[in-house]
C-alpha positions as a LaTeX table, in Angstrom:
\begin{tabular}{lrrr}
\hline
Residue & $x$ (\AA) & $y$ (\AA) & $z$ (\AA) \\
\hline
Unk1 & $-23.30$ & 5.87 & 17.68 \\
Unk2 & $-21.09$ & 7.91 & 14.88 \\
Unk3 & $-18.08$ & 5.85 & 13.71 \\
Unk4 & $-15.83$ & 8.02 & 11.21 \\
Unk5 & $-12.89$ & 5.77 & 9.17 \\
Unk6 & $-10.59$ & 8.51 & 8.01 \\
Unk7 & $-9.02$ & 6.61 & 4.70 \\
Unk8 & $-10.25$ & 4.19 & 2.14 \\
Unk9 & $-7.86$ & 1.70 & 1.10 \\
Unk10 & $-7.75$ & $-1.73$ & 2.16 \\
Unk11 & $-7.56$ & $-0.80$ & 5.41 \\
Unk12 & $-10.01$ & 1.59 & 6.08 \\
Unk13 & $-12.80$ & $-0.30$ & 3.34 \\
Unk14 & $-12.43$ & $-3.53$ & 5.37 \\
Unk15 & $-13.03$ & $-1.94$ & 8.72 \\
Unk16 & $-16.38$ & 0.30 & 7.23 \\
Unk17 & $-18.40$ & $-2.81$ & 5.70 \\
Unk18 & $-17.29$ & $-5.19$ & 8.37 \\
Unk19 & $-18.55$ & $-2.83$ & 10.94 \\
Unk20 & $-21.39$ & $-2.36$ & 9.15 \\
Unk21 & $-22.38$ & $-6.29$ & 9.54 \\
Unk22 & $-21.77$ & $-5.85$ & 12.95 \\
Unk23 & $-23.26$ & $-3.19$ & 14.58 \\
Unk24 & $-25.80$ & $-2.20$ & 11.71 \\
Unk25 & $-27.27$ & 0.56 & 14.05 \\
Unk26 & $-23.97$ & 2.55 & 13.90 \\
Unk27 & $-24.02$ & 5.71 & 11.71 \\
Unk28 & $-20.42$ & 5.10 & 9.73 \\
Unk29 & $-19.03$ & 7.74 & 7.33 \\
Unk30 & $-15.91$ & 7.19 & 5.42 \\
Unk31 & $-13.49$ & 10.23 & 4.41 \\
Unk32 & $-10.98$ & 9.75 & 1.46 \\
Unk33 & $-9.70$ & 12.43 & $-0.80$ \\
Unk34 & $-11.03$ & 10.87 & $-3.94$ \\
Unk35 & $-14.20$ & 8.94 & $-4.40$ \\
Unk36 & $-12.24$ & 5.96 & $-5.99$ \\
Unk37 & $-10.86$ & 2.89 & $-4.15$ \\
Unk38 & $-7.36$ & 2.44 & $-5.27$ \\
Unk39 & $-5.97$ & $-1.10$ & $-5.65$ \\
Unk40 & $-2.18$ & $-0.46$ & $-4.73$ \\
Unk41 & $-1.69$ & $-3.99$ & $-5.75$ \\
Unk42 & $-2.29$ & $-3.05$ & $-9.42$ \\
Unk43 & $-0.59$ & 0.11 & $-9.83$ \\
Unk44 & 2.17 & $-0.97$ & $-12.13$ \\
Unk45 & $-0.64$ & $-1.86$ & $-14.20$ \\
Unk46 & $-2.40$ & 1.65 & $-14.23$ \\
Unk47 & 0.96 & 2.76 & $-14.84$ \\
Unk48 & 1.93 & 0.44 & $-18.14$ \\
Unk49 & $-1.71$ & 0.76 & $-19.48$ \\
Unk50 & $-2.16$ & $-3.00$ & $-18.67$ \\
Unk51 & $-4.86$ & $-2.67$ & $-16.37$ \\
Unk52 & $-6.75$ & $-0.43$ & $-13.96$ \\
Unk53 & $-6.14$ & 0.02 & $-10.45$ \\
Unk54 & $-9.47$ & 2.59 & $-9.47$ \\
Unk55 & $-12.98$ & 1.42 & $-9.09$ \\
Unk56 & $-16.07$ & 3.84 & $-7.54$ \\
Unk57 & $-15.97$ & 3.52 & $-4.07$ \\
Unk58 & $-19.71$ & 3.48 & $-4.27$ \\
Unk59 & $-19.61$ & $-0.36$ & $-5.32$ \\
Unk60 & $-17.00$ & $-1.10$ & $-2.30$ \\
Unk61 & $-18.90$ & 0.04 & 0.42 \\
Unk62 & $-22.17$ & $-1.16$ & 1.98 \\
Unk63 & $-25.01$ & 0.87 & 1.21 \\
Unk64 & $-26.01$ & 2.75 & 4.11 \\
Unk65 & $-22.40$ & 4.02 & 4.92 \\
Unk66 & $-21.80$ & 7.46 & 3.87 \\
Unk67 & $-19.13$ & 8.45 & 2.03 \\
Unk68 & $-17.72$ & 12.49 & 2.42 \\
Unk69 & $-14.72$ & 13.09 & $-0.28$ \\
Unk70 & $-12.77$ & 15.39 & 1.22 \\
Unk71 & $-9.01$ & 15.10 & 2.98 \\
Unk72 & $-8.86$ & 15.41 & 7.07 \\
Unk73 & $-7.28$ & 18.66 & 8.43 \\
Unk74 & $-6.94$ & 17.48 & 11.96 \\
Unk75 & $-8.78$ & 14.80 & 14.21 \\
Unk76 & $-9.89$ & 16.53 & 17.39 \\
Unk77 & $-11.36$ & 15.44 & 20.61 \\
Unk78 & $-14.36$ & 13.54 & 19.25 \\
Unk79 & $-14.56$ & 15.55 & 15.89 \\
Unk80 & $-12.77$ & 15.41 & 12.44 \\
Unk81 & $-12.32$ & 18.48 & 10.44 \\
Unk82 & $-12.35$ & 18.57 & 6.90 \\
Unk83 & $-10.24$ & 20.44 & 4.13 \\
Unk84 & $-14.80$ & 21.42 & 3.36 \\
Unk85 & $-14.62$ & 23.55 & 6.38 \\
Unk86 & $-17.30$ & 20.38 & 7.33 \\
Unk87 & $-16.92$ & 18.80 & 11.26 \\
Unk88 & $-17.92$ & 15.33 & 11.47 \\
Unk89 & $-18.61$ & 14.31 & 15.27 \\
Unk90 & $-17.24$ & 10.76 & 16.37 \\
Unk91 & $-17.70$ & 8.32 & 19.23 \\
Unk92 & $-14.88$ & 6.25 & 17.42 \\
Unk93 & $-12.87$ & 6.68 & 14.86 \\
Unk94 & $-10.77$ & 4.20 & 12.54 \\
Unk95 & $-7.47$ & 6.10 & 11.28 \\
Unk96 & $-6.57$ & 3.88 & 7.99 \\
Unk97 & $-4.47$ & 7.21 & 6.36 \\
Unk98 & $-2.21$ & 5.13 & 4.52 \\
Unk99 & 1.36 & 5.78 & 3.47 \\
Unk100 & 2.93 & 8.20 & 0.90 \\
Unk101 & 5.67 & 8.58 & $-1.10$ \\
Unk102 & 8.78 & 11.19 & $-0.29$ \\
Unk103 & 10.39 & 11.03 & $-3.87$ \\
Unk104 & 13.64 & 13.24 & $-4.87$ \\
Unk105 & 12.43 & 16.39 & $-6.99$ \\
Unk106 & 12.40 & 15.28 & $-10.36$ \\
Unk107 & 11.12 & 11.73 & $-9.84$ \\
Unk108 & 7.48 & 11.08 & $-10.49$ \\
Unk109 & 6.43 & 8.41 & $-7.28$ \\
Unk110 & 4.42 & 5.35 & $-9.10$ \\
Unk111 & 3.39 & 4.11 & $-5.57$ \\
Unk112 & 0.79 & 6.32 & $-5.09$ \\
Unk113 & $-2.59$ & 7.34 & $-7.41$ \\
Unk114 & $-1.47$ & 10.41 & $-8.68$ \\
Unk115 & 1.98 & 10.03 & $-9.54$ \\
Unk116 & 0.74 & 6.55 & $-10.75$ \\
Unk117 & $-1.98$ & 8.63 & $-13.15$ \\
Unk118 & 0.75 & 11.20 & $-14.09$ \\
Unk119 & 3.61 & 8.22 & $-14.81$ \\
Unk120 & 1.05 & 6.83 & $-17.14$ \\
Unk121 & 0.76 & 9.59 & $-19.00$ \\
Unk122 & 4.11 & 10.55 & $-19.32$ \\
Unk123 & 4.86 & 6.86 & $-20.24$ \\
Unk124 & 2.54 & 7.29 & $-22.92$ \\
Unk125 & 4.03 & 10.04 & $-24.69$ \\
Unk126 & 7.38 & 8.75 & $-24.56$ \\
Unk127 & 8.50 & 7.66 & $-28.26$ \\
Unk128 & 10.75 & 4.31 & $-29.17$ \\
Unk129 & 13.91 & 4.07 & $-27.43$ \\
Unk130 & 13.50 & 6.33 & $-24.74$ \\
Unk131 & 14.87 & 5.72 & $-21.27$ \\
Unk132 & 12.70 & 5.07 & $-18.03$ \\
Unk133 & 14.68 & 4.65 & $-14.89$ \\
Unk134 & 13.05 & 3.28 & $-11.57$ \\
Unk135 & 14.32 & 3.93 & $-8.36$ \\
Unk136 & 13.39 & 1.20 & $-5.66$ \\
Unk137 & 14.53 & $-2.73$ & $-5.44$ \\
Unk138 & 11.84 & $-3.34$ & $-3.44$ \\
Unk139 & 8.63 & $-5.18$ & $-4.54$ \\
Unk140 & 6.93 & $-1.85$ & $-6.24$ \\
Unk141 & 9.97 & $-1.37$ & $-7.70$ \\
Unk142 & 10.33 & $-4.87$ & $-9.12$ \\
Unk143 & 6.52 & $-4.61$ & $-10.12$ \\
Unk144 & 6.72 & $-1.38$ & $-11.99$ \\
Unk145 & 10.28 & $-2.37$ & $-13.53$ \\
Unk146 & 8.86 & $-5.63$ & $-15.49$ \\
Unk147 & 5.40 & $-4.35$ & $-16.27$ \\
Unk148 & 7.03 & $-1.53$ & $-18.15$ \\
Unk149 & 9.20 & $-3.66$ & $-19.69$ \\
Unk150 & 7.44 & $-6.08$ & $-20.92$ \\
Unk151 & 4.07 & $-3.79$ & $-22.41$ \\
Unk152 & 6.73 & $-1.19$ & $-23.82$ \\
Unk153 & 9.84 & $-3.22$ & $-25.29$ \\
Unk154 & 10.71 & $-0.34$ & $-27.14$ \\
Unk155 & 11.98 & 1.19 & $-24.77$ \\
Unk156 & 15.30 & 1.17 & $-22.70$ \\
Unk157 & 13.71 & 0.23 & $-19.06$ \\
Unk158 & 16.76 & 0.12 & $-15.63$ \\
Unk159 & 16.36 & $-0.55$ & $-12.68$ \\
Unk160 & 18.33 & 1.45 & $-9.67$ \\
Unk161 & 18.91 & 0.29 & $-6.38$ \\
Unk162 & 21.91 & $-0.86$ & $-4.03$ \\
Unk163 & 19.89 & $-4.44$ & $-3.54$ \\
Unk164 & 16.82 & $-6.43$ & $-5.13$ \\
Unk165 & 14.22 & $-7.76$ & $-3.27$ \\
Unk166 & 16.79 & $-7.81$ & $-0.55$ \\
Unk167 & 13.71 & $-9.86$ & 2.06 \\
Unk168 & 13.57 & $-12.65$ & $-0.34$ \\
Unk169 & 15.82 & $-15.73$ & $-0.65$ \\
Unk170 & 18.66 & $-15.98$ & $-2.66$ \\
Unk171 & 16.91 & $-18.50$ & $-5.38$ \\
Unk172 & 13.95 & $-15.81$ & $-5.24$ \\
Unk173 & 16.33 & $-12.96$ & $-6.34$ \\
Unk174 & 17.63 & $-15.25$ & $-8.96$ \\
Unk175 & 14.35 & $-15.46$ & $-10.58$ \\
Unk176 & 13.55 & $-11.71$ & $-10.20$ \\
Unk177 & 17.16 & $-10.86$ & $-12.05$ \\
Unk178 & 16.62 & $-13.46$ & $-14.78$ \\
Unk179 & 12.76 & $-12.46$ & $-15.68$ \\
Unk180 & 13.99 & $-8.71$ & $-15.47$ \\
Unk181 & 17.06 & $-9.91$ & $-17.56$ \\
Unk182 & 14.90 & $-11.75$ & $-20.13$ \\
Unk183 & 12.66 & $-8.42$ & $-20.76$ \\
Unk184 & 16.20 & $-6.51$ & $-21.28$ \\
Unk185 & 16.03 & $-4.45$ & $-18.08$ \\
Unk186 & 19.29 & $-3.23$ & $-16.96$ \\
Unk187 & 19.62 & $-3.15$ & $-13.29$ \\
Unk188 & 22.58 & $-0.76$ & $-11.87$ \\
Unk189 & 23.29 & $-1.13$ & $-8.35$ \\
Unk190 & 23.96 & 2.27 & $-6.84$ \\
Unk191 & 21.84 & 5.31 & $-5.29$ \\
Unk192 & 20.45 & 7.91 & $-6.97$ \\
Unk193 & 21.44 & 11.28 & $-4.73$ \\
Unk194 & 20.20 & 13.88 & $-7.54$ \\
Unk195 & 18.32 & 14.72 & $-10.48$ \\
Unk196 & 19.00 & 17.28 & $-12.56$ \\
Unk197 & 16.36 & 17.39 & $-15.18$ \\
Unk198 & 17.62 & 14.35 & $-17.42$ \\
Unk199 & 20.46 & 13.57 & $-16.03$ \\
Unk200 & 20.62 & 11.17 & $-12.76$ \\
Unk201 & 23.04 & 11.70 & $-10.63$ \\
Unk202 & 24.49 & 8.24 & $-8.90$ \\
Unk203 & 26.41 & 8.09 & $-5.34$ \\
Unk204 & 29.07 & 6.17 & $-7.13$ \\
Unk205 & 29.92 & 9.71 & $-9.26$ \\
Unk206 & 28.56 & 8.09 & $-12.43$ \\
Unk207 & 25.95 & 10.14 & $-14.37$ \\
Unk208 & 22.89 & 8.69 & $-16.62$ \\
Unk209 & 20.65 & 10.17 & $-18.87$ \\
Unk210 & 16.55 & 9.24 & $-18.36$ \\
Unk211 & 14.26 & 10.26 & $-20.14$ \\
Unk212 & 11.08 & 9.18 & $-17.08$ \\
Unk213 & 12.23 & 8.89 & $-13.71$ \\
Unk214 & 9.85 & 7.04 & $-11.56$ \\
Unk215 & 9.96 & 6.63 & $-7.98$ \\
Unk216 & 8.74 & 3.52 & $-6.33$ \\
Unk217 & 9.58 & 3.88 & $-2.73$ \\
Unk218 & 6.77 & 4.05 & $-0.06$ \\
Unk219 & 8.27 & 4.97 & 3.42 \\
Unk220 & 6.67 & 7.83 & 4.57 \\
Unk221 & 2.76 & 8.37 & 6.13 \\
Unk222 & 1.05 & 11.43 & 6.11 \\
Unk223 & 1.52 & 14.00 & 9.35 \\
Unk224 & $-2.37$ & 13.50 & 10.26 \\
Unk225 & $-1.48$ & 11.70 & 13.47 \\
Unk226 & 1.65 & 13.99 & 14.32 \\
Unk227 & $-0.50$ & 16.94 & 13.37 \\
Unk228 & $-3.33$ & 15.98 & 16.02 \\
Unk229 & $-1.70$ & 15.01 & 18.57 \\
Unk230 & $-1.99$ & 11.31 & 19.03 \\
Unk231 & 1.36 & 9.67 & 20.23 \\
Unk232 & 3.81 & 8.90 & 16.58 \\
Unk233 & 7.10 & 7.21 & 16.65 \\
Unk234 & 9.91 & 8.21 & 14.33 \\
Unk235 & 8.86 & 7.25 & 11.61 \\
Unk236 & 5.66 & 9.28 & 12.21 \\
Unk237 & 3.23 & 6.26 & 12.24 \\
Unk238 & 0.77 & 6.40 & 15.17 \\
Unk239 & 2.11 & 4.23 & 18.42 \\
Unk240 & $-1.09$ & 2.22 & 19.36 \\
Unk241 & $-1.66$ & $-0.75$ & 22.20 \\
Unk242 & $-2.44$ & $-4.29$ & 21.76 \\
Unk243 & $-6.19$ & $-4.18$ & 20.73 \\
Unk244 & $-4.94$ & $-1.14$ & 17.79 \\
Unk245 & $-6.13$ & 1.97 & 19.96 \\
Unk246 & $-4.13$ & 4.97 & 19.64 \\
Unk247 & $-2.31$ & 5.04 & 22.99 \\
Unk248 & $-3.11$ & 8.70 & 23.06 \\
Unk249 & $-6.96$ & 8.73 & 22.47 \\
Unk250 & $-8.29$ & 4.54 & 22.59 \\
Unk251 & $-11.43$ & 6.22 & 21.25 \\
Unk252 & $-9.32$ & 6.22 & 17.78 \\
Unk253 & $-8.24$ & 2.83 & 16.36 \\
Unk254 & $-5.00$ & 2.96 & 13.89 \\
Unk255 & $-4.49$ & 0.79 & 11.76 \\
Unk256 & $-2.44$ & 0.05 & 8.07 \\
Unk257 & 0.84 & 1.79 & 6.98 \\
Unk258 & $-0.09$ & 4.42 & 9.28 \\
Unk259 & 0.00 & 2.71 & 12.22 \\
Unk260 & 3.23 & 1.75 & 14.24 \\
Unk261 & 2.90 & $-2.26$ & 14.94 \\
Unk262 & 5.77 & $-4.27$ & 15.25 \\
Unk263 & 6.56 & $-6.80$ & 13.33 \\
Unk264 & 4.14 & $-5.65$ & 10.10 \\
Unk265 & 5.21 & $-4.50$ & 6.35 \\
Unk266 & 3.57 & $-2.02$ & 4.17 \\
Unk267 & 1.28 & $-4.30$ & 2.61 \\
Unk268 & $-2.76$ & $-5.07$ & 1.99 \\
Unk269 & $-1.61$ & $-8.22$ & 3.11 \\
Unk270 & $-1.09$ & $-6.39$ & 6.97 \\
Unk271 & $-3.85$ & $-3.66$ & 6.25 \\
Unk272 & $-7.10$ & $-5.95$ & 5.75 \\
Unk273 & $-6.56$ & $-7.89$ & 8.76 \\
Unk274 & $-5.79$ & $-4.70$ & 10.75 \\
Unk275 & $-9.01$ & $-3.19$ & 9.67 \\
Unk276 & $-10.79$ & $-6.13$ & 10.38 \\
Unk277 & $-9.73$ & $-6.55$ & 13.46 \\
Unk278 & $-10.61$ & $-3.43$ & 14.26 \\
Unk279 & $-13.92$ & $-3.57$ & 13.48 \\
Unk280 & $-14.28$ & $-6.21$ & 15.81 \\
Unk281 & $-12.33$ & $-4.97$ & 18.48 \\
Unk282 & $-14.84$ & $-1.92$ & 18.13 \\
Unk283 & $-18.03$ & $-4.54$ & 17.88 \\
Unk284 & $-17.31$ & $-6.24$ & 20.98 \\
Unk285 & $-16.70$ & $-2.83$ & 22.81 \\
Unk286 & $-19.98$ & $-1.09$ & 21.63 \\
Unk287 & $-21.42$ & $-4.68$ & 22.89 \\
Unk288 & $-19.28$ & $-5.28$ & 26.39 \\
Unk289 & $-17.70$ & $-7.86$ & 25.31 \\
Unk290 & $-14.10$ & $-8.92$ & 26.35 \\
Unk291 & $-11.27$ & $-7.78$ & 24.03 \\
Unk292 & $-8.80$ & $-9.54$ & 22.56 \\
Unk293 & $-5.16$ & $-8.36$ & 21.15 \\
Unk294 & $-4.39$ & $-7.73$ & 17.84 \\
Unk295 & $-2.49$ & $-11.36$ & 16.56 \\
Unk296 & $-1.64$ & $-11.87$ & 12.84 \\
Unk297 & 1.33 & $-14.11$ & 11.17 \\
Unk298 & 2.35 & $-13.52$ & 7.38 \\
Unk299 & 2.24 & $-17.06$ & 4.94 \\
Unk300 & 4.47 & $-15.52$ & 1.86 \\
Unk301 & 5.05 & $-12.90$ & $-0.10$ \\
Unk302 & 3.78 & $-12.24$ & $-4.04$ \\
Unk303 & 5.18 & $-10.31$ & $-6.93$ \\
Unk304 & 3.89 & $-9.57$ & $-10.38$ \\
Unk305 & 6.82 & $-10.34$ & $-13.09$ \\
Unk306 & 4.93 & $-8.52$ & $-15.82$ \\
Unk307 & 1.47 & $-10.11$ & $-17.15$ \\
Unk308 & 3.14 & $-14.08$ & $-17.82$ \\
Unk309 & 5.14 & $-14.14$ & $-15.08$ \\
Unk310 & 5.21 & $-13.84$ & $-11.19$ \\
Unk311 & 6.90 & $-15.08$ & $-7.70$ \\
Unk312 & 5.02 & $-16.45$ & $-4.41$ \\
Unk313 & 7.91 & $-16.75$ & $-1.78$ \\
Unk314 & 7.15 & $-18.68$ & 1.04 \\
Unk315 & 7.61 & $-16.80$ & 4.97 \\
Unk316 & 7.35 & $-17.73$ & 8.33 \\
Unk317 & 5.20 & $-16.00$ & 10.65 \\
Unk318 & 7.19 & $-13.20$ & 11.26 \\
Unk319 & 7.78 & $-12.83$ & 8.14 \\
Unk320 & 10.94 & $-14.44$ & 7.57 \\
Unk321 & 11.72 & $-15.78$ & 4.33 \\
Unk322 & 12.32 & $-19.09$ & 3.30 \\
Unk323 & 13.79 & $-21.04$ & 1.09 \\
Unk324 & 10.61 & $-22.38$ & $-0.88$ \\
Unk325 & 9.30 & $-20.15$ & $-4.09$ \\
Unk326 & 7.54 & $-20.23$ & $-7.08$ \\
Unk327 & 8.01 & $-18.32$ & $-10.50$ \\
Unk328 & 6.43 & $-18.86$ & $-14.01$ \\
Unk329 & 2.81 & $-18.67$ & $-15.63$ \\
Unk330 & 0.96 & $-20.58$ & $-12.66$ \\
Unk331 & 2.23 & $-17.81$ & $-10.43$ \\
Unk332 & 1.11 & $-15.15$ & $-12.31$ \\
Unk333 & $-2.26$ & $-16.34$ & $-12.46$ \\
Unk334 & $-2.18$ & $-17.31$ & $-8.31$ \\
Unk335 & $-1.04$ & $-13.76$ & $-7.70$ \\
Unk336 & $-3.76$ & $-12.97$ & $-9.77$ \\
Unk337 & $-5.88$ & $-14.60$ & $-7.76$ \\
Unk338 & $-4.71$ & $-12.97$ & $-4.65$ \\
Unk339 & $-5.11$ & $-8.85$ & $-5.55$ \\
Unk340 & $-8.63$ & $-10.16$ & $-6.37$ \\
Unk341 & $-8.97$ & $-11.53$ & $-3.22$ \\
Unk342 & $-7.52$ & $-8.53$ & $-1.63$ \\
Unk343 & $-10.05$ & $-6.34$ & $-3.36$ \\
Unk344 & $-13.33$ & $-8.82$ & $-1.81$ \\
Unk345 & $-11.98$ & $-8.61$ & 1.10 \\
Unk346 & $-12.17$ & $-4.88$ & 1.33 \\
Unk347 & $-15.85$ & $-4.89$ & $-0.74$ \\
Unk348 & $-17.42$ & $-7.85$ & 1.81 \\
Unk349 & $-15.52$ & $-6.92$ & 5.14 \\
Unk350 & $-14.53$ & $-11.00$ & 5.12 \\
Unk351 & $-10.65$ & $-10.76$ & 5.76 \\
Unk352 & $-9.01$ & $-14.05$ & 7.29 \\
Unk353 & $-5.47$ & $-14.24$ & 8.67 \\
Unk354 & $-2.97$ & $-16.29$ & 10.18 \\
Unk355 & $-2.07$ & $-15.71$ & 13.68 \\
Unk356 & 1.07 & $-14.26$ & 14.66 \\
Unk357 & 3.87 & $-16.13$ & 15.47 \\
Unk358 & 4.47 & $-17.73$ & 19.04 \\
Unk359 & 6.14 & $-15.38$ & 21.48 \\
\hline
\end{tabular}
């Protein structure tokens, strides 16, 4: 039985090592471009030089699962072929791909490894009083906005976007504005529609000068899917049924950013369980075993307000939120706790979730 998982974020490093557990006679390889696991959780932190977000993906997965670093040219009919020139032959597949980032030229996109690597760098060399705009209200945005600010107060840090945390509740936004406030981060709420070396242009006609323009928008997921022919919506992200199977090939599960499930955000919060269930789905296939659909409910949402600082939200099921939050020191140190939660979760395979929210 060969098992190929195309991607290894949360997604794909949950679904490997719980499979693994599982079905221990299966032959799984794992395919990423790198041969890092990247913690999207910490990125801001990569980016500010606060913290790391790459560890070898030789200590995430299980021994006995190989690991081929290459990128996927196309997913076949039971084969994967590699940017190597390498085929890898599959009885199932787990398509955890990810999402990318689809920035305006000129903008460096901090929600992703390499721009994330290259941001850092930049940020680096950038002397006293230089300007670093960020594009995006959303929570990379919010994440990259403070952690700049507060590990470089020397600088002049804004913050672009036509809304703030827009999902959260109104007392939730108050807290974002007033931390981002209190590390003397000017927010300016208008688009960005070009950039023109260092000089933003805004939809409002105003012009600003920026010395670092960093993009932290993630909307887009790479054209693996489109490009292979399995069934994409719009948006490009692989249309699957209720057990995760692409509706196109059920041989291939989908499942993360790159998979088209209603109801779910961008988040390692929606990927683990997706890979997990997966991997069960898979296990009780290989075994004859009746399936069951994919549920999962959401609890709450967490940012990072810089390293003292933080917000836990509170959400219904589906994701609603409510009017219950958290800020301060405590919730730094519980969201914290969660991105190192998120990270055993992908090393041990042992995800837990809510169920979703009665239909």
């Amino acid at each position: 039985m060969n098992i190929v998982v195309i991607g290894a974020g949360y997604a794909g490093t949950v679904a490997a090592n719980r499979l693994h557990k599982k079905v221990p006679d299966a032959r799984i390889t794992v395919v990423n471009p790198r041969g890092d696991f990247i913690e999207r959780v910490r990125l801001h932190e990569q980016v500010a030089g606060s913290g790391t977000a790459a560890r070898p993906l030789t200590e995430m997965l299980t021994a006995g699962i190989a690991l081929e670093t290459a990128s996927v040219d196309k997913i076949g009919d039971g084969d994967v072929t590699l940017d190597n020139g390498r085929i890898l032959t599959f009885d199932h597949a787990i398509l955890a791909a990810g999402s990318i980032a689809d920035p305006l030229p000129g903008a460096i996109p901090v929600g992703v490894w390499e721009g994330a690597e290259q941001a850092r760098a930049a940020l680096e060399a950038l002397p006293a009083n230089g300007i670093v705009t960020v594009i995006g209200g959303g929570p990379t945005g919010i994440e990259i906005t403070a952690e700049i600010a507060e590990a470089r107060p020397d600088l002049r840090v804004r913050l672009v976007s036509d809304t703030v945390a827009p999902a959260l509740s109104a007392g939730a936004q108050r807290h974002i504005r007033h931390t981002l406030a209190r590390l003397n981060v000017e927010i300016v709420a208008d688009q960005i529609t070009e950039i023109d070396g260092t000089t933003l242009r805004l939809g409002s006609g105003t012009e600003l000068d920026s010395d670092l323009t960093l993009w932290a928008i993630i909307s887009a997921v790479p054209e693996l899917a489109a490009r292979s022919g399995l069934a994409v919506d719009a948006d490009g992200r692989a249309l699957v049924d209720a057990n995760l199977r692409s509706r196109t090939d059920p041989r291939i599960f989908v499942v993360g950013d790159c998979a088209a499930v209603p109801g779910m955000r961008m988040a390692c919060a929606t990927a683990a369980p997706q890979g997990a269930h997966a991997a069960d789905t898979l296990a009780d296939m290989i075994k004859g075993r009746a399936l069951r659909p994919f549920s999962m409910g959401y609890g709450g949402v967490g940012l990072s307000l810089g390293r003292r600082d933080g917000l836990m939200q509170t959400t219904d099921r589906a994701d609603n939120a409510g009017r219950l939050f958290l800020g301060g020191r405590i919730t730094a140190f519980a969201k914290e706790r969660v991105n190192r939660y998120a990270a055993y979760a992908s090393r041990t395979g042992n995800s837990v979730w809510l169920s979703g929210p009665a239909q």
